[in-house]
C-alpha positions in Angstrom: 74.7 56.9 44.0 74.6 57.6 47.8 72.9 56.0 50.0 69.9 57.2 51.4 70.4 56.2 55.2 71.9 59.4 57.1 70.0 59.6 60.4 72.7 62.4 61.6 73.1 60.9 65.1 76.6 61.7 65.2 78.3 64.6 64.9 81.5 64.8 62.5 84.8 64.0 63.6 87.4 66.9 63.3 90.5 65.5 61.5 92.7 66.7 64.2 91.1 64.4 66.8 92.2 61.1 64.5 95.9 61.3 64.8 96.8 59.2 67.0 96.8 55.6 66.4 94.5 54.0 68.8 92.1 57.2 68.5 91.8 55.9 65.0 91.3 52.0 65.8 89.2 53.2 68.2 86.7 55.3 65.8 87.1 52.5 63.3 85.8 50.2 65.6 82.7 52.7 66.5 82.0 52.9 62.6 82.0 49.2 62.2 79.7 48.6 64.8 77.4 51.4 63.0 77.3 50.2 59.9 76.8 46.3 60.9 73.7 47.8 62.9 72.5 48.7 59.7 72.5 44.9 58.2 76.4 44.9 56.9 77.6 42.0 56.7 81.3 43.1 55.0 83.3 46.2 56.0 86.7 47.9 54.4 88.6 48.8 57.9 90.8 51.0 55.3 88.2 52.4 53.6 86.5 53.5 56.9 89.7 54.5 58.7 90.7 56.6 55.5 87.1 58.6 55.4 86.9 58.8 59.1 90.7 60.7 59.2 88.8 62.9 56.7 86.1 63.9 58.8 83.5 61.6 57.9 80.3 61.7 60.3 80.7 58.1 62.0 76.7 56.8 61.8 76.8 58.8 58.4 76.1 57.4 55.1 79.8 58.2 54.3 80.6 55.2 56.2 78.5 52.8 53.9 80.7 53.3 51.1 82.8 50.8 52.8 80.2 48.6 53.7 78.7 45.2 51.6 75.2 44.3 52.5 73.3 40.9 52.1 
């Protein structure tokens, strides 16, 4: 089951702009800071970086997949 939070704030980032190393960290770090806005209080860095190198919208509920709430 998905979950329901999407507000679509962000737009989706192309694949192509997630090669490079540090564009990665630095979209990870974005995604992190998204989701523990939402009340995370565990995030998979892999998981994330793996969805976001896939296109994943960054304040998207694809990013909660990675994400354990209290």
């Amino acid at each position: 089951m998905r979950p329901a939070v999407d507000d679509g704030a962000a737009e989706p980032l192309a694949a192509s702009t997630l090669t490079r190393s540090d564009d990665v960290e630095k979209h990870v770090a974005e995604a992190q800071e998204s989701v523990r806005s939402r009340g995370a209080v565990s995030i998979d860095r892999g998981c994330l970086r793996t969805m976001l190198q896939r296109g994943a919208h960054v304040a998207g509920a694809e990013i909660m997949w990675g994400a354990t709430f209290a």
